[in-house]
GUZABA-696959 format. One record per residue: residue number from 1; residue in one letter; x, y, z of N, C-alpha, C in turn. Coordinates in Angstrom, 2 decimals. Each point is the difference from the previous one (the first is absolute). Layout:
BEGIN
NODE   marmar   marvo      n_xx      n_yy      n_zz     ca_xx     ca_yy     ca_zz      c_xx      c_yy      c_zz
NODE      NUM       A         X         Y         Z         X         Y         Z         X         Y         Z
...
//
This chain:
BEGIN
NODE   marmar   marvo      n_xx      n_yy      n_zz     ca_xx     ca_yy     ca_zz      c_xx      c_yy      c_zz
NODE        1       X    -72.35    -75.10    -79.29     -1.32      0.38     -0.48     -0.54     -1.11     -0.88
NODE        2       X     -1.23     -0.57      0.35     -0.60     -0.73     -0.85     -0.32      0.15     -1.54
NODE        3       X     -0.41     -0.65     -0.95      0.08      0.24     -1.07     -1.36      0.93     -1.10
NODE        4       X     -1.17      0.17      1.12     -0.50      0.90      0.20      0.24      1.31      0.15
NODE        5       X     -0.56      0.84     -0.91      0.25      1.59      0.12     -0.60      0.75      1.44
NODE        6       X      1.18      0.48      0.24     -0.65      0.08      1.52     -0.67      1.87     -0.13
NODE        7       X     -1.04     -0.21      0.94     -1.53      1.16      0.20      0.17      0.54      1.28
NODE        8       X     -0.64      1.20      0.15      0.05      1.09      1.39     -0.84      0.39     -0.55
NODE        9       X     -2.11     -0.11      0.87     -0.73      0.45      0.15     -0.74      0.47      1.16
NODE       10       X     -0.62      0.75      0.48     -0.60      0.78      1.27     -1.39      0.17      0.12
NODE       11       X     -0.66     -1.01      0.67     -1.18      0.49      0.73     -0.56      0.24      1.25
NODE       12       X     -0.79      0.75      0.01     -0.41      0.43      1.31     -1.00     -0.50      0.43
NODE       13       X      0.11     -0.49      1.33     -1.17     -0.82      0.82     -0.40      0.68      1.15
NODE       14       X     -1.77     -0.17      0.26     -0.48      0.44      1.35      0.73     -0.97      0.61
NODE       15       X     -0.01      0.81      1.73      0.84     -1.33      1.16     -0.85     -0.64     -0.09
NODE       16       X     -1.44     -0.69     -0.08     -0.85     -0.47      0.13      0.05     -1.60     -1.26
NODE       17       X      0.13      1.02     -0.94      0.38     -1.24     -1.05      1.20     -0.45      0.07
NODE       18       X      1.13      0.59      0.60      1.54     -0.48     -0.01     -0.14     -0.94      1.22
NODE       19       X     -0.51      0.05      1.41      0.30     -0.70      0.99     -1.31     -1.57     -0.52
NODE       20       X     -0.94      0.19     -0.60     -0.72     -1.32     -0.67      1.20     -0.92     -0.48
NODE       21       X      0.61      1.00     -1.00      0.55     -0.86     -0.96      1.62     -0.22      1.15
NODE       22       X      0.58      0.32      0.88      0.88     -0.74      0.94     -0.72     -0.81      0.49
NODE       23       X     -1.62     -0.27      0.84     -0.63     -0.80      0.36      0.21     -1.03     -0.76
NODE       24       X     -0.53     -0.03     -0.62     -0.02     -1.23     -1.50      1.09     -0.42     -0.21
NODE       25       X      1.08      0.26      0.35      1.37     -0.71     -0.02      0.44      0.36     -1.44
NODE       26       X     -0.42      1.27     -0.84      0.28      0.06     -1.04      1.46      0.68     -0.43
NODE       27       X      0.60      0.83      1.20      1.29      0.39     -0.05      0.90     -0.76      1.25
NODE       28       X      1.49     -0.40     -0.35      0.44     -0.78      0.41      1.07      0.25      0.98
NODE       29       X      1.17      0.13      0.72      0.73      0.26      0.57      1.45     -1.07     -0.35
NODE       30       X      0.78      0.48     -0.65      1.27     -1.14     -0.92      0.64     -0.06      1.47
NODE       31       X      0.43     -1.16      0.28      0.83     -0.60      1.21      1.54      0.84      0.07
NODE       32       X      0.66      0.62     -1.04      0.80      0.92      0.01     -0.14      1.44      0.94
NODE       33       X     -1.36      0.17      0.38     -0.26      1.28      0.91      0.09     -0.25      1.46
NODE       34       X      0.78      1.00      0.61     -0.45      0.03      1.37     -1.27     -0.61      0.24
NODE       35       X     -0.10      0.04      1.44     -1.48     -0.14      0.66     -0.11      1.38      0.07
NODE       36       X     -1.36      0.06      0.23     -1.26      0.87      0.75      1.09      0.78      1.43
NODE       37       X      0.15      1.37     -0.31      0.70      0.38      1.28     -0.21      1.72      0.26
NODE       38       X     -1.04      0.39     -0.81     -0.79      1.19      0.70     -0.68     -0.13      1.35
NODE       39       X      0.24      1.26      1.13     -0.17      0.19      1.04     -1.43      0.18     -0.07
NODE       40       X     -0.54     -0.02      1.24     -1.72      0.44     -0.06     -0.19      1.51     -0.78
NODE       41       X      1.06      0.73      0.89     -0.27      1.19     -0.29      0.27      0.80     -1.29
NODE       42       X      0.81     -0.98     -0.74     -0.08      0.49     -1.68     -1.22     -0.55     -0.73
NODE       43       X     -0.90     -0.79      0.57     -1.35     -0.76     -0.80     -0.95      1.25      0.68
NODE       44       X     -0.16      0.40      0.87     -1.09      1.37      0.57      0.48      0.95     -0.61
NODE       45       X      1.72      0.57     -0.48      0.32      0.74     -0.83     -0.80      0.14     -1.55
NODE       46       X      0.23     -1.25     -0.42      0.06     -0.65     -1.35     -1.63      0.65     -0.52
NODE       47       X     -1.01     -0.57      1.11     -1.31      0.60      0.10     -0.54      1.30      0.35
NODE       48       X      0.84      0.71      0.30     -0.37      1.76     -0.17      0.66     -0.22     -0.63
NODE       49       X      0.97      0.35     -1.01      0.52      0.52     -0.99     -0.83     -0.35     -1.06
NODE       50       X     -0.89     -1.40     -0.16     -1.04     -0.58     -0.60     -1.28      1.39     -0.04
NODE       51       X     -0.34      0.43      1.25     -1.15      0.10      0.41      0.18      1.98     -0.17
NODE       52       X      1.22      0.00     -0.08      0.48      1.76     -0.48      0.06     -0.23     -1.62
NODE       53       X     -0.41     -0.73     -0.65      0.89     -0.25     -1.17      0.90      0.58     -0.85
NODE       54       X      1.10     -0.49      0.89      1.30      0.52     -0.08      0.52     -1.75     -0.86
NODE       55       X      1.03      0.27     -1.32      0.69     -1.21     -0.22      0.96     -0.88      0.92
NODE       56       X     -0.50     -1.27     -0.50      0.56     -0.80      1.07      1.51     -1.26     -0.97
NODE       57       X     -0.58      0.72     -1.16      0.81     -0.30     -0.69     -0.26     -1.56     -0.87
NODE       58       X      0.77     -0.73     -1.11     -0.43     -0.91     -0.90      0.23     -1.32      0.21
NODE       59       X     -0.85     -1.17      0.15      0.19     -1.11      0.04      0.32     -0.85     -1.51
NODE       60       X      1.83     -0.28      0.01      0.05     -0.55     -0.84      0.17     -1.52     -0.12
NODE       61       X     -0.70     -0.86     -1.53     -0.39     -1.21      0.57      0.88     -0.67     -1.59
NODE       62       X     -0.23     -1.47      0.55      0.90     -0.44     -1.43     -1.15     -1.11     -0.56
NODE       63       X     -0.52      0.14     -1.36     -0.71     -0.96      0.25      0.40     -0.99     -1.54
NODE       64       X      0.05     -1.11      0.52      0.82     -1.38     -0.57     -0.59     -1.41     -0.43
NODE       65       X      0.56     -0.70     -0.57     -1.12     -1.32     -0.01      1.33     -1.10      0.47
NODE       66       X      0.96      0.86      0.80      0.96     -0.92      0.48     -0.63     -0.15      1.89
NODE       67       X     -0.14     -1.36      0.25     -0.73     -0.02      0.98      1.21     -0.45      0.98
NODE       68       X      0.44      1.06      1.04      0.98     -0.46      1.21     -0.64     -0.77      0.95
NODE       69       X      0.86     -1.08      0.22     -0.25     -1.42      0.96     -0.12      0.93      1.19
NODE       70       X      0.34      1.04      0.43      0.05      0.17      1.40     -0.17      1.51      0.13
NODE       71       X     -1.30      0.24      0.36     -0.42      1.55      0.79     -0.92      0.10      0.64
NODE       72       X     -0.07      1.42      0.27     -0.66      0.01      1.38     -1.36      1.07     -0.29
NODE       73       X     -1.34      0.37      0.55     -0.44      0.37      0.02     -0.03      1.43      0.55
NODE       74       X     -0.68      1.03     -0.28      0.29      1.10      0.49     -0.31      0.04      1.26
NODE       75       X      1.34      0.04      1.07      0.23     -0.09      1.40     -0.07     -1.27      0.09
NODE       76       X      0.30     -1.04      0.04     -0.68     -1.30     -0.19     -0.67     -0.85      0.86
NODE       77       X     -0.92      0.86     -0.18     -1.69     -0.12      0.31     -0.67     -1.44     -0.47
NODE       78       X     -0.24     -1.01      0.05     -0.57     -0.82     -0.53     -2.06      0.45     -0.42
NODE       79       X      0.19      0.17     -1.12     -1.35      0.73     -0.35     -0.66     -1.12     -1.06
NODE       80       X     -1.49     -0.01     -0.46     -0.40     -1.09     -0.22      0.46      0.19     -2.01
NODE       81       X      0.33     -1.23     -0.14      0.44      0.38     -1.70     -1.30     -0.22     -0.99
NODE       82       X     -0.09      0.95     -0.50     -1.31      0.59     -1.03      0.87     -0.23     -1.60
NODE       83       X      0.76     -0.47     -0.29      0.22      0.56     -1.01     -0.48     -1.19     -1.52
NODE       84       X     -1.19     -0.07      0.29     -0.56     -0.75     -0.98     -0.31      0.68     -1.19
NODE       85       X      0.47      1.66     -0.35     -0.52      0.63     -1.48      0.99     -0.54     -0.82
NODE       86       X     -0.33     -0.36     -1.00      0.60     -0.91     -0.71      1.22      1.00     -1.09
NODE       87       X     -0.09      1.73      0.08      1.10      1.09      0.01      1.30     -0.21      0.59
NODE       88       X     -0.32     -0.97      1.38      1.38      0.22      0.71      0.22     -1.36     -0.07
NODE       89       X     -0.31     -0.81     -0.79      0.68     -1.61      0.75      0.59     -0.41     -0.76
NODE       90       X      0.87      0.88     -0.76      1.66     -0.55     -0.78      0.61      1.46      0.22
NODE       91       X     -0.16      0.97      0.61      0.70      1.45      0.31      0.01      0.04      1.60
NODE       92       X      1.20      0.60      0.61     -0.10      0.32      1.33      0.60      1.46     -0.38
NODE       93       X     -0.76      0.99      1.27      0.69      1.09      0.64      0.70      0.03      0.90
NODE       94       X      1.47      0.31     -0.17      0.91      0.25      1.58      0.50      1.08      0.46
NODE       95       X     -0.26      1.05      0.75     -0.27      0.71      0.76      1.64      0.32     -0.20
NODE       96       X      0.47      0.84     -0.41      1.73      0.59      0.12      0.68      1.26      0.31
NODE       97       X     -1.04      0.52      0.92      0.07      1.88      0.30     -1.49     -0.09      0.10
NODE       98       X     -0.30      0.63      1.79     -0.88     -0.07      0.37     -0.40     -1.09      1.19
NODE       99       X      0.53     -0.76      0.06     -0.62     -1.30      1.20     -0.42      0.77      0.88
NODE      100       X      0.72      0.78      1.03     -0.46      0.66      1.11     -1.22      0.74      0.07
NODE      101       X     -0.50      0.77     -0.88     -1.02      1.00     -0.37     -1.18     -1.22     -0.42
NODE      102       X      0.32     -0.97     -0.76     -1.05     -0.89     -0.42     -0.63     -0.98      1.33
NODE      103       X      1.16     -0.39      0.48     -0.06     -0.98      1.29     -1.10      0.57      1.19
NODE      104       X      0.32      1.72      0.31     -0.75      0.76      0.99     -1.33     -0.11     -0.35
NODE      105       X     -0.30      0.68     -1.67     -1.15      0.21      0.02     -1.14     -1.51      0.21
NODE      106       X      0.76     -0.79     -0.70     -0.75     -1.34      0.34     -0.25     -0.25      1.81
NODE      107       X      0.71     -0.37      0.95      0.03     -0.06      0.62     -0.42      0.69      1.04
NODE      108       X     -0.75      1.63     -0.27     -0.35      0.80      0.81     -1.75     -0.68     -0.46
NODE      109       X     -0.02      0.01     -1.22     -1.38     -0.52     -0.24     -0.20     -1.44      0.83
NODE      110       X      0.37     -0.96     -0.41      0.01     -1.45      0.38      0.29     -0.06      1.78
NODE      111       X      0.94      0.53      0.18      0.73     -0.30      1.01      0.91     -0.89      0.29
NODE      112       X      0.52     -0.96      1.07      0.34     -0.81      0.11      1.19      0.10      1.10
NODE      113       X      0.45     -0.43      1.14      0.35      0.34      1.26      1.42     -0.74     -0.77
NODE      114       X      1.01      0.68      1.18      1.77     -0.27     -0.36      0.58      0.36      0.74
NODE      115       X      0.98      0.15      0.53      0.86      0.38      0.73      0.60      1.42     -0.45
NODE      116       X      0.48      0.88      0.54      0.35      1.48      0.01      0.86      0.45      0.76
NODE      117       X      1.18      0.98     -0.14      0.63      0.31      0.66     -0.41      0.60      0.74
NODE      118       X      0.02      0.49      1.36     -0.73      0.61      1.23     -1.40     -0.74      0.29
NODE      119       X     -0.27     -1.18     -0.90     -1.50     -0.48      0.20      0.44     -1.41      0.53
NODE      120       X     -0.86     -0.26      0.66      0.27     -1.51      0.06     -1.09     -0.41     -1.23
NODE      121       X     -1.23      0.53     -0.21     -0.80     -0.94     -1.23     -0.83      1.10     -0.13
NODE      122       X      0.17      0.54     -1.71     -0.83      1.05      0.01     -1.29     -0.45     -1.04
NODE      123       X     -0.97      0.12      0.11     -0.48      0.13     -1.69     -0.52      0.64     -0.67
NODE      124       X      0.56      0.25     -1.44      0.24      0.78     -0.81     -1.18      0.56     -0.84
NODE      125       X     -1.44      0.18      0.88     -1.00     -0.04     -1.17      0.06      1.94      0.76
NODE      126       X     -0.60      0.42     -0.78      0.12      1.56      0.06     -1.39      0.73     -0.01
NODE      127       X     -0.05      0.78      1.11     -1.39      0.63     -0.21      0.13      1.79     -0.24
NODE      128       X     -0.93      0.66     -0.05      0.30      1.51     -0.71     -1.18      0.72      1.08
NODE      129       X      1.08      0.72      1.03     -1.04      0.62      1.31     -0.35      1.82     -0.93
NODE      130       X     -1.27     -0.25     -0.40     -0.74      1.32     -0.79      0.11      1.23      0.77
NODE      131       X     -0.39      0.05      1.60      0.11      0.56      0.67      1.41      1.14      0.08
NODE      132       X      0.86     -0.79      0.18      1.66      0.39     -0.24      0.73     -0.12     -1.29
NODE      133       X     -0.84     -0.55     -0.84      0.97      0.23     -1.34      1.27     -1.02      0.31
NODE      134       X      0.00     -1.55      0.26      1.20     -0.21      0.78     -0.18     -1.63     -0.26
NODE      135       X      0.84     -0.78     -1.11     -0.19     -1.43      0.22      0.75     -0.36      1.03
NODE      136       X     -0.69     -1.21      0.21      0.67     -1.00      0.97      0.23     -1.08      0.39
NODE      137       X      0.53     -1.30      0.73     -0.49     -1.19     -0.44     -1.03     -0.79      0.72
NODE      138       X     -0.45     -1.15      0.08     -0.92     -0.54      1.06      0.35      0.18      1.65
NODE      139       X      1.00     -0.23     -0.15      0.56     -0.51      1.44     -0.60      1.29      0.91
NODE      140       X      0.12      1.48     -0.20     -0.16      0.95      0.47     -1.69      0.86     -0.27
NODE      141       X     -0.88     -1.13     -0.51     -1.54     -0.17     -0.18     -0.85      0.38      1.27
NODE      142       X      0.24     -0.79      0.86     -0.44      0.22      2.13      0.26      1.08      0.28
NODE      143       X      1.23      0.23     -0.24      0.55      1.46      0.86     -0.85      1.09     -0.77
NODE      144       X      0.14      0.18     -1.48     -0.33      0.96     -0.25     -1.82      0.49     -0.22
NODE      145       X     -0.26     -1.24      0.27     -1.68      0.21     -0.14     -0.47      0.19      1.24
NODE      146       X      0.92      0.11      1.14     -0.58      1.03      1.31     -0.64      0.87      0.24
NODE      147       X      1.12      0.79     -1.27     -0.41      1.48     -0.34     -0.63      0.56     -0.69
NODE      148       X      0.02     -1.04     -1.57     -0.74      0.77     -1.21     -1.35     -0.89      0.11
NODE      149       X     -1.21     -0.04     -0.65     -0.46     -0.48     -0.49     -0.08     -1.63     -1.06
NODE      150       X      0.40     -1.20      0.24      0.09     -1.18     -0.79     -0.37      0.48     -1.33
NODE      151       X     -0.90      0.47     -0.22     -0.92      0.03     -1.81      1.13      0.62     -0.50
NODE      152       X      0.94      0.75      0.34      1.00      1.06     -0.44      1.23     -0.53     -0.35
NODE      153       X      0.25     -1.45      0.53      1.70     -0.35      0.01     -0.38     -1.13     -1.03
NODE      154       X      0.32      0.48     -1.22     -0.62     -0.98     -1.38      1.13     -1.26     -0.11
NODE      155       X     -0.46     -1.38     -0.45      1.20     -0.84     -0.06      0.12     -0.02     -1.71
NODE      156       X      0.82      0.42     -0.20      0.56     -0.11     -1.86     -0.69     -1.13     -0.37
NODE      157       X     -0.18     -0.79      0.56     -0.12     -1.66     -0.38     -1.40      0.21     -0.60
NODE      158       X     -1.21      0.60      0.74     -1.81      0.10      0.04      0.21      1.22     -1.35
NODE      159       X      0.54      1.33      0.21      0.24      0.75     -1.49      0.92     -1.01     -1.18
NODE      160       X      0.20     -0.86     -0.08      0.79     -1.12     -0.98     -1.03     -0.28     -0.48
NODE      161       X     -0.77     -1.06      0.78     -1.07     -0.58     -0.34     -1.12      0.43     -0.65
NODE      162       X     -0.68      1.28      0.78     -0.81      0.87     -0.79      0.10      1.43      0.10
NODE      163       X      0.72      0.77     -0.59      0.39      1.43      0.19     -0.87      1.04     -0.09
NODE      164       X     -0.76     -0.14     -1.10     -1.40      0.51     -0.22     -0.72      0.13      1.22
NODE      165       X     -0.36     -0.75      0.08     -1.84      0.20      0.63      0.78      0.26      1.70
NODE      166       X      0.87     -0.65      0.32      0.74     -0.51      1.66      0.05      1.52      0.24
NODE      167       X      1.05      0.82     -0.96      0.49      1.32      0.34     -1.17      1.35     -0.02
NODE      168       X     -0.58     -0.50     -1.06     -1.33      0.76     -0.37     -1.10      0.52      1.14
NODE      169       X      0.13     -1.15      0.68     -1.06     -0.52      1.21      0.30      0.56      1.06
NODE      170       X      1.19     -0.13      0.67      0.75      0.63      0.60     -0.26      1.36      0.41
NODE      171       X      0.67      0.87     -1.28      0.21      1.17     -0.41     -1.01      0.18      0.77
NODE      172       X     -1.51     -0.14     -0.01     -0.94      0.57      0.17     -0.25     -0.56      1.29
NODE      173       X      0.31     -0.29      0.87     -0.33     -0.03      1.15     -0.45      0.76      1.33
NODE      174       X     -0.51     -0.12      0.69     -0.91      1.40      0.34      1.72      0.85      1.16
NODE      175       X      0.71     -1.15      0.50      0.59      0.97      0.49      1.57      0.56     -0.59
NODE      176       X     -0.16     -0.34     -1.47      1.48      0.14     -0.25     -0.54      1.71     -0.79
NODE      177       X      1.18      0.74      0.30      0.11      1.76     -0.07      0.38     -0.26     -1.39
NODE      178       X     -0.01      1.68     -0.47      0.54      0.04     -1.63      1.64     -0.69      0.13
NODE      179       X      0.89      0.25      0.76      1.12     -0.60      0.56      0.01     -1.42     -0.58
NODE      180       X     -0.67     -0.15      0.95      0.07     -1.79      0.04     -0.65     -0.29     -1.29
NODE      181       X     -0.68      0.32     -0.78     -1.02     -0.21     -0.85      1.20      0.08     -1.42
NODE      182       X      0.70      1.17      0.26      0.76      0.32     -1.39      1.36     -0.98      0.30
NODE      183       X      0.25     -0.27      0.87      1.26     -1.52      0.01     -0.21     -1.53      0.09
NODE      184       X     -1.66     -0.03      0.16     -0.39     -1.39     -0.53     -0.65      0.56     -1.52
NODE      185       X     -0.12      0.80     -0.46      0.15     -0.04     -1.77      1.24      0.18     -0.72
NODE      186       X      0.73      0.17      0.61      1.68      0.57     -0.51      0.36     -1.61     -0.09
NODE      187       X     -0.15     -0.63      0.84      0.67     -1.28      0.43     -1.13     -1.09     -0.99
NODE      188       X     -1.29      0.62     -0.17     -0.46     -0.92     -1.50      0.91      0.19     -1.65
NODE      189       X     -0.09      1.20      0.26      0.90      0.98     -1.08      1.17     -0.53     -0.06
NODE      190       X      1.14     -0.47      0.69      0.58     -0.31      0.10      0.42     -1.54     -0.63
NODE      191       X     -1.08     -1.15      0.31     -0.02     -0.97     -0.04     -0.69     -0.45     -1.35
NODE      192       X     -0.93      1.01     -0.77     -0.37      0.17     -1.28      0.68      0.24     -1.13
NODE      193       X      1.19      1.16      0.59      0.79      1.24     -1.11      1.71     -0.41      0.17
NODE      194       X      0.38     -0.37      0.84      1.10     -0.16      0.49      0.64     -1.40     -1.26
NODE      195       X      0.86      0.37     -0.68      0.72     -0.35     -1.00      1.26     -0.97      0.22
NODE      196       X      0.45     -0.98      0.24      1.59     -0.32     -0.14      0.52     -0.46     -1.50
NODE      197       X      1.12      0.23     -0.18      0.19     -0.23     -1.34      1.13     -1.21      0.29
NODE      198       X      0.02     -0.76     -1.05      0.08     -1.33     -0.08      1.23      0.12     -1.34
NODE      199       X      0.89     -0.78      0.04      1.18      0.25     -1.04     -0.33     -1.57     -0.47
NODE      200       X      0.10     -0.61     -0.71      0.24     -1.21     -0.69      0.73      0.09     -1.05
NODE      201       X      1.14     -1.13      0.39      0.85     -0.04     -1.15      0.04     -1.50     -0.61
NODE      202       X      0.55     -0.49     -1.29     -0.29     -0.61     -0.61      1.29     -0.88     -0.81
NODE      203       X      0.18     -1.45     -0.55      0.77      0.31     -0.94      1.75     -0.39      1.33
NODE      204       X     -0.08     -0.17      1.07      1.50     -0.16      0.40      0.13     -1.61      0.45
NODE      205       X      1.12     -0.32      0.41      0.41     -1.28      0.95     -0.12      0.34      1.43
NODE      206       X      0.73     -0.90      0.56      0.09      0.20      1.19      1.56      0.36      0.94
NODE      207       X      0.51     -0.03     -0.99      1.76      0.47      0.26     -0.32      1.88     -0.16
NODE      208       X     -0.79      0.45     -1.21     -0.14      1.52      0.08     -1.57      0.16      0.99
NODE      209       X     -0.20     -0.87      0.16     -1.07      0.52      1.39      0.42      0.29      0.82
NODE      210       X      1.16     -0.95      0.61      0.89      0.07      1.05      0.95      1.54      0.31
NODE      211       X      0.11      0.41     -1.40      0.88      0.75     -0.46     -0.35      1.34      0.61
NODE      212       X     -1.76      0.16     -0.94     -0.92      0.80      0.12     -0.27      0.43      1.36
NODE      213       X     -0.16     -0.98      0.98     -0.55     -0.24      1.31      1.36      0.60      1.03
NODE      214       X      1.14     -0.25     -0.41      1.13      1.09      0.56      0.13      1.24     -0.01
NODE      215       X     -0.10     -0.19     -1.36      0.11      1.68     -0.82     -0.88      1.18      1.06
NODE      216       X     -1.04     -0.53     -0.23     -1.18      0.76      0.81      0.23      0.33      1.40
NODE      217       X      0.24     -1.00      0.39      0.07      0.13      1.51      1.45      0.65      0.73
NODE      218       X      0.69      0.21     -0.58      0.93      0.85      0.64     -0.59      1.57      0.41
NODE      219       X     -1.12      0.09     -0.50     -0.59      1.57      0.74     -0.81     -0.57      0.77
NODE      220       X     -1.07      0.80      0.79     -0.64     -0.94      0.96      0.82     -0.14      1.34
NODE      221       X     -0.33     -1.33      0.60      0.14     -0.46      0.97      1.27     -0.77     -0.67
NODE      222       X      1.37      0.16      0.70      1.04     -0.62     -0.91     -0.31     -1.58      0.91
NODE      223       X      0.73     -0.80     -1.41     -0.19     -1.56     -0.35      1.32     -0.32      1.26
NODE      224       X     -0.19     -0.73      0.90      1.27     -1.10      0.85      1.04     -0.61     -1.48
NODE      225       X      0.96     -0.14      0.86      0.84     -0.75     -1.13     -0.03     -1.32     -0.23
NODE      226       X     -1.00     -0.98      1.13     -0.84     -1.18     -0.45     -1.02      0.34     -0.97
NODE      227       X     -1.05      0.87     -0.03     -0.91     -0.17     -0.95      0.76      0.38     -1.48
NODE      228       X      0.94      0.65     -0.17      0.54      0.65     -1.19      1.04     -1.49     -0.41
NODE      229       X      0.16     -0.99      0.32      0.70     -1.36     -0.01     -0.79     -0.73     -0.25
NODE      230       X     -1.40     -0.18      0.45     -1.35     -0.98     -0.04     -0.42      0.64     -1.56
NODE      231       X      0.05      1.04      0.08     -0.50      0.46     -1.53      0.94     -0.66     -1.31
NODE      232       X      1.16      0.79      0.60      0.70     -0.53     -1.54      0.65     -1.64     -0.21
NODE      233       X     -0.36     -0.45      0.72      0.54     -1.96      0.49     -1.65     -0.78     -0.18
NODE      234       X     -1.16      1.08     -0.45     -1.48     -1.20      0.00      0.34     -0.88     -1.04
NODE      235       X     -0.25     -1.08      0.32     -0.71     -1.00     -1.18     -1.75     -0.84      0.43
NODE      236       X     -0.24      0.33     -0.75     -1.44     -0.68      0.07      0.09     -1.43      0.24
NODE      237       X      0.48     -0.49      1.09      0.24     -1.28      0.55     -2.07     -0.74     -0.20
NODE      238       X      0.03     -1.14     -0.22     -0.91     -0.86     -0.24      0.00     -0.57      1.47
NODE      239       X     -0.37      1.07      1.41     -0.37     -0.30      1.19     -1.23     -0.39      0.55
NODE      240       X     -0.34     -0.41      1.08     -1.87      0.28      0.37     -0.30      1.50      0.06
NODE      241       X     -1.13     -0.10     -0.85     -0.71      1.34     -0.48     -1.13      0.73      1.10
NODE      242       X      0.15      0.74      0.33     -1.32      0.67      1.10     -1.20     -1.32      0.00
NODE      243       X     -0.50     -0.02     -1.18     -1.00     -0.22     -0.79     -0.42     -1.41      0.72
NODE      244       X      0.90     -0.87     -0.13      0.26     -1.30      0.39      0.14     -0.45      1.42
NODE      245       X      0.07      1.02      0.92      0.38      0.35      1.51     -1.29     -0.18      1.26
//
């Protein structure tokens, strides 16, 4: 533990302001974590349980002014780096419980095509069919606008951008029913009211990050006995940095 008194505080963020601030490259991914290895079908999960608001549970983050030579972005996405507020440019956030849940929601917004098990190349941007109450991802956009109506199969990405007026507009459309009408406002409601809570801790090294970052993860999705070796063997090697790439 550093020589700093170490802190555990909690706030809660709209997804709206939380997936900006992953945009912005403002939370980090420590090279000690797995990759990105949620299935499609736990990110369409991830989003009704969002969209029922049901807990999805706490993203905890470490935030430091020890800057690691080597990490990765959430999913590692190459996204454009914003981080000129002059708040973050001797502090980083690294992401230590939570990647998976953080990685989706970015990525259902943004998108960005990858390889998938059963997929040969899927991409990951996510749309919300009003009609059926039923997200889904691009790839399955053609097929399903056979049947429903286009104005109806919303892309998260256009409610990101402007949630207000996009959903508002909508709503009122001459052919959407009270049905359809009350799940494109649920799904504004949603994207307005919908809370994640955010753990930041304060005050450690990186030997009890490491520590921390075990501890945790034995519930969950259990850790390989490579990543539980990569954890407790890191050193912040002075490698080429994302950044520099």
């Amino acid at each position: 533990m550093t020589d700093n008194n170490p802190s555990i505080n909690t706030r809660e963020y709209r997804i709206t302001d939380f997936v900006k601030s992953l945009a912005q490259n403002k939370y980090l991914i420590p090279s000690f974590q797995r990759a990105f290895v949620w299935e499609p079908d736990e990110i369409i999960r991830l989003w009704d349980s969002i969209y029922r608001f049901y807990p999805i549970g706490s993203i905890l983050c470490w935030i430091t002014d020890i800057h690691l030579n080597v990490h990765r972005r959430p999913g590692g996405y190459i996204l454009p780096d914003n981080r000129s507020d002059s708040n973050y440019l001797n502090q980083w956030t690294y992401i230590l419980d939570g990647q998976q849940r953080a990685t989706s929601l970015l990525i259902s917004i943004f998108g960005g095509e990858d390889k998938v098990k059963n997929y040969r190349k899927l991409n990951y941007k996510v749309y919300f069919n009003a009609v059926e109450e039923k997200f889904f991802f691009e790839d399955k956009f053609n097929i399903i606008k056979e049947t429903i109506n286009r104005s109806f199969l919303i892309k998260l990405e256009d409610v990101y951008n402007d949630e207000e007026n996009f959903l508002e507009k909508l709503a009122g459309h001459p052919e959407a029913d009270s049905k359809i009408r009350n799940n494109i406002l649920r799904l504004q409601y949603m994207f307005s009211n919908y809370k994640i809570p955010l753990i930041h801790i304060k005050g450690f090294d990186i030997p009890s990050v490491c520590e921390i970052f075990e501890r945790i993860n034995q519930e969950g999705r259990e850790l390989k006995s490579s990543d539980v070796i990569i954890a407790r063997t890191f050193h912040n090697y002075k490698t080429i940095i994302e950044e520099d790439m």
